[in-house]
C-alpha positions as CSV (number, residue, x, y, z in Angstrom):
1,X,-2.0,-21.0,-10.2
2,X,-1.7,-18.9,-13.4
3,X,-3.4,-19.6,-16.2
4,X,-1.3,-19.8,-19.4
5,X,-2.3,-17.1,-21.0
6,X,-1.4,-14.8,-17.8
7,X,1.8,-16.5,-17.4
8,X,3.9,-14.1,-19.2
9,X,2.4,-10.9,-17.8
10,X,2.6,-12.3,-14.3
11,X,6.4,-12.9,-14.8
12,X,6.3,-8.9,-16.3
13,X,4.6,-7.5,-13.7
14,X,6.6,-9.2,-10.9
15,X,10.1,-8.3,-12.4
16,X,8.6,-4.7,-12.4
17,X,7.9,-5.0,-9.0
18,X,11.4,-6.2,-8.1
19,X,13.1,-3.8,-10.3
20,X,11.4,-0.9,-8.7
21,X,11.4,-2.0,-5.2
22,X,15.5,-2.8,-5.6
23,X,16.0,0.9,-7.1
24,X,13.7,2.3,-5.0
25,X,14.8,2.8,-1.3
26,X,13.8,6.3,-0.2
27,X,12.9,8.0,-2.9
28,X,10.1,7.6,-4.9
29,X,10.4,8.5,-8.2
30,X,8.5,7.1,-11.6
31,X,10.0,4.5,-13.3
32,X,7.2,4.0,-15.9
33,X,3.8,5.7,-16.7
34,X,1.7,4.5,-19.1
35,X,-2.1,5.0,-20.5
36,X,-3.9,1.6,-20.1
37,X,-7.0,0.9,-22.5
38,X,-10.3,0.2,-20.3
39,X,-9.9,-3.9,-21.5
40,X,-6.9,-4.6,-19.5
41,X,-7.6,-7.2,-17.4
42,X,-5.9,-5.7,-14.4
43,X,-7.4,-2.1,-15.2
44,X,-11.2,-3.9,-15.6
45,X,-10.4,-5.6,-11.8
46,X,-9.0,-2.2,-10.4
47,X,-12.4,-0.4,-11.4
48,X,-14.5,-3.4,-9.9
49,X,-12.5,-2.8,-6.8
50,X,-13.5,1.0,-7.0
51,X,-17.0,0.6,-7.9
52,X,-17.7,-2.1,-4.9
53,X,-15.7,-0.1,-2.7
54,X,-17.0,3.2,-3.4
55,X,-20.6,2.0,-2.8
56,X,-20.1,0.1,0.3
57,X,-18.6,3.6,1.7
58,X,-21.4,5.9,0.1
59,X,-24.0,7.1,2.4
60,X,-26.7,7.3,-0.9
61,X,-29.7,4.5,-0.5
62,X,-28.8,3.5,-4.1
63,X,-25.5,2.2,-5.8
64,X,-23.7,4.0,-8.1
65,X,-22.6,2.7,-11.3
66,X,-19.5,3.7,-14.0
67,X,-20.5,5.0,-16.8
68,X,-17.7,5.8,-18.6
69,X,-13.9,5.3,-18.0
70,X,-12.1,9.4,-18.8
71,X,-8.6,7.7,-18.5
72,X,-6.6,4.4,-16.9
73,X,-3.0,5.5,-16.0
74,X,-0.5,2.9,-14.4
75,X,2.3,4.5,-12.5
76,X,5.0,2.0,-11.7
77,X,7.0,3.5,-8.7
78,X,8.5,1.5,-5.5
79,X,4.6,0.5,-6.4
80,X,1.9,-0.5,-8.6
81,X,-0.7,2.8,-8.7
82,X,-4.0,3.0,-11.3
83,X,-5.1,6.3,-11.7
84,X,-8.9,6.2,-12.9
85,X,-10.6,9.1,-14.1
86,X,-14.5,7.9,-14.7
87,X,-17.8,9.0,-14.6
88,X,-20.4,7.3,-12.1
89,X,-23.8,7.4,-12.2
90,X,-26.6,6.9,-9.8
91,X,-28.8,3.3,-10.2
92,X,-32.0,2.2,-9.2
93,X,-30.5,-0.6,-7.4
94,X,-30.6,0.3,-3.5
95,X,-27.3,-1.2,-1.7
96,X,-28.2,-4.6,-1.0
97,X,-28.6,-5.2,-4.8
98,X,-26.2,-5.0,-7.5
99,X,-26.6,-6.8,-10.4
100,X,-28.4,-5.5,-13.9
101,X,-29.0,-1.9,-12.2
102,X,-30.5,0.5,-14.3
103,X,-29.8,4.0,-14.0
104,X,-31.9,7.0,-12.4
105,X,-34.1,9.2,-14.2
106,X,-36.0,12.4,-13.5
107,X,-35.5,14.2,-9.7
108,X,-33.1,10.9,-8.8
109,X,-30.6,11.5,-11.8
110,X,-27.2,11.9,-10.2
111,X,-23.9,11.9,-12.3
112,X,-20.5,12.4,-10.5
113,X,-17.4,12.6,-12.0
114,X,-14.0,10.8,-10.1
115,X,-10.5,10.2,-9.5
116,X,-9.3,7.7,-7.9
117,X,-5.9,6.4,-7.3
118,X,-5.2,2.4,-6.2
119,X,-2.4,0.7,-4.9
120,X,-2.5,-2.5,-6.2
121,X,-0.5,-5.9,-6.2
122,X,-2.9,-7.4,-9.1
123,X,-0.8,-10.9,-9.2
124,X,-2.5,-11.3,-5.6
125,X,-5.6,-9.4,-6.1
126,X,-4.7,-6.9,-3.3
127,X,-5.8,-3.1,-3.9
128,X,-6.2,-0.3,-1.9
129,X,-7.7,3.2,-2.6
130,X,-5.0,6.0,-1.9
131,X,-6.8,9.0,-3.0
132,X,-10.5,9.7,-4.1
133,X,-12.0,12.5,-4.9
134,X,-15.5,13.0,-6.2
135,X,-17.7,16.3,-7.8
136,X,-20.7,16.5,-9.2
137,X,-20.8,16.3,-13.0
């Protein structure tokens, strides 16, 4: 059950949905594209999703962790999409740990800088990575 608090952008973001799934048959064109700050609550769960997700599929011995969020964009199309731009950074934590990680220094510093777009249906915590791309930083 909703909290309060959540009750009213729960009822927004589930009108969205239906608008954009009833206009949006075939073609798949924006409806709304907006800059998110880094404290929404569904933008803070997205990059959770990402950081957990990304680790679990990295083949480094240590996790990674973000650094610094670049940009939050949510595209509202036939879907819900986050596009993340954020810095990562290499911890000391290998990947069975996860919690109060440090970060590398010296010879084991590793920055990366990445994009990732996430489908999401945050009103039932479902997300998927669509696209990820990673570079060195």
């Amino acid at each position: 059950m909703a909290r309060p608090q959540k009750g009213p952008r729960l009822l927004l973001a589930i009108v969205g949905a239906l608008v954009a799934l009833s206009y949006q048959t075939k073609k798949k064109s924006f409806i709304h594209v907006q800059e998110l700050p880094v404290s929404d609550p569904f933008v803070v769960t997205a990059l959770d999703f990402v950081s957990k997700e990304f680790n679990k599929k990295s083949e480094d011995k240590y996790n990674f962790r973000i650094v610094r969020v670049l940009k939050a964009v949510q595209v509202l199309t036939n879907h819900i999409e986050y596009r993340l731009n954020l810095e990562m950074q290499r911890t000391v934590c290998p990947k069975a740990e996860r919690n109060n990680c440090t970060f590398q220094e010296g010879e084991l510093y590793k920055k990366i800088d990445c994009f990732f777009s996430v489908f999401a249906v945050p009103w039932f915590e479902k997300y998927k990575i669509l696209t990820k791309n990673c570079t060195d930083g």
